[in-house]
C-alpha positions, 0 to 999 in steps of 0.5 A: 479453522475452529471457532475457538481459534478464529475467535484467538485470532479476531481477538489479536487483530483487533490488539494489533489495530488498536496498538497501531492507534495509540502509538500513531496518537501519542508518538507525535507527543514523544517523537515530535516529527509528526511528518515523518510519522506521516511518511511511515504510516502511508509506507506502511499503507502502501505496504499492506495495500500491496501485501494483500494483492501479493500475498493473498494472489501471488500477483505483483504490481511493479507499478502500484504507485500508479493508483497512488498517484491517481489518488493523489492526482483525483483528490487535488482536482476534487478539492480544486474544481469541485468544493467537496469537503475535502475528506470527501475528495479524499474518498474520490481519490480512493474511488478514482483508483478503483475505477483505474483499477477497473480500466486495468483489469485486463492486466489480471490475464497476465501472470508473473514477470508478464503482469509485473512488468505491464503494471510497470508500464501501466503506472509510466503512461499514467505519469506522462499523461498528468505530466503532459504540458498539453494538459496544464490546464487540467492536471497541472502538467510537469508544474504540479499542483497546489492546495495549499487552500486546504493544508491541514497537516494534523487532520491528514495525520488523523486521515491515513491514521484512519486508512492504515487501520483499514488496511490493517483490517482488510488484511486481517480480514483477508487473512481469517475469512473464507475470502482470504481462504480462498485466495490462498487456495488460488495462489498454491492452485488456481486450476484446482480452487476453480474446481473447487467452486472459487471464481477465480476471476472475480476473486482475483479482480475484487482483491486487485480493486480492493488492493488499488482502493487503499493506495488510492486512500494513500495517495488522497491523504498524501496529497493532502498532507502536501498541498504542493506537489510535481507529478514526480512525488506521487509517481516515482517507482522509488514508492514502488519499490520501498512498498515491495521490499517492505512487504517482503521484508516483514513476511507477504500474506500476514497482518503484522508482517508489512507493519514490521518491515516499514517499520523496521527498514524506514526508520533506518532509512531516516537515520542513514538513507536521508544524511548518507544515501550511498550507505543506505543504498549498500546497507539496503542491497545487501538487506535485499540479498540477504533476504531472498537467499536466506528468508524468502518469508520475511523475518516472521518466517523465523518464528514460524519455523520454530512452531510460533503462528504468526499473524 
């Protein structure tokens, strides 16, 4: 890539985190649901965190609300057991991630419906344990936990505003450096980049604890938000899922595609899914169908056929 050109895109990306700002500010002002706006932008969190292990790396991880829940689950205990500042106990819940994501690592040997199907399994084990009865003393067990101690719906707003500009960053990041050139290289070829002189070993692992760190961030807010939660809302593959086809629906390997595709399909599903559910479900399958027949890029990949550089 030119100077010139790399100098465009940096130039877009820091347009595109700054609309994301003003529009997440002001729309509490004009729509007035702030906690649906919450929702969207931890989708839309989860949607990129997940878009640049996928999108860069080819690796899905059917079981990525696992660091989710961990963030969430390590952030509440923070906030009770340690008396952190609770954007401090939000870090933790980040951190936390990484670390699961440390201990997961081996999964990365793994590829295909292999690894998808592991981290699955991954993220189940994770909930039976936090949802164990035997461990109610410490996370709560099938009863959950509170802090309502520290409720305070505009900062967590303020919060995952700040982590989805981070992951909107990272992916922007990932998209114009020699990092993300990198992946990608991987992604085509990975026995061709190896020779090429990439580690594709630590690449890899480095984009997956980067991937399991922003969903950890998620989880922390979201927990926050909440202040009472059952293992059940932070671990439910529904998060999974609404990530993935989020993702896919807007266009993997890009910056504003997830951005789009949470955009577009959760405020339909606010207006359909949550009233009638079995037309959503319909109105979703058919959504998904017609996307792997017809854009398997997503909906960027229209303009991208037509000669348009998508971002």
């Amino acid at each position: 890539m030119s100077e010139r050109f790399l100098l465009q895109r940096w130039r877009t990306g820091l347009i595109v985190l700054a609309l994301l700002i003003a529009a997440f500010l002001l729309l509490p002002h004009v729509y007035g649901n702030e906690s649906l706006l919450f929702t969207l932008m931890t989708f839309i969190v989860l949607a990129q965190g997940l878009n640049l292990l996928y999108g860069f790396t080819g690796y899905l991880p059917f079981g990525y609300v696992g660091f989710f829940g961990c963030g969430a689950y390590a952030t509440s205990l923070l906030v009770l057991h340690s008396g952190l500042p609770v954007l401090l106990c939000v870090v933790g819940g980040g951190l936390a991630a990484v670390v699961m994501g440390l201990i997961l690592g081996p999964l990365l040997r793994l590829s295909g419906a292999y690894f998808s199907i592991a981290s699955l399994a991954a993220s189940q084990i994770l909930y039976d344990v936090v949802s164990n009865t035997n461990l109610a003393d410490i996370t709560g067990g099938p009863y959950g936990l509170k802090i309502e101690q520290v409720y305070a719906p505009t900062a967590s707003y303020h919060t995952m505003l700040v982590i989805l500009v981070l992951a909107t960053a990272l992916a922007a990041w990932f998209r114009l450096s020699a990092f993300g050139m990198g992946l990608r290289a991987m992604k085509q070829d990975p026995v061709s980049a190896a020779m090429a002189g990439i580690n594709v070993v630590r690449a890899r692992l480095i984009t997956w604890l980067i991937s399991a760190g922003v969903a950890g961030l998620a989880g922390g807010a979201y927990a926050w938000n909440l202040s009472v939660f059952y293992p059940e809302a932070v671990f439910t593959l529904q998060i999974s899922v609404f990530a993935i086809v989020f993702s896919l629906f807007g266009g993997v390997g890009t910056v504003i595609g997830p951005i789009i595709g949470a955009s577009v399909l959760y405020s339909l599903y606010s207006v359909i899914g949550i009233s009638t559910p079995q037309y959503f479900q319909l109105i979703y399958g058919l959504l998904i169908a017609l996307l792997v027949l017809f854009m398997p890029g997503g909906v960027l990949s229209l303009f991208a056929r037509r000669g348009v550089r998508v971002f």
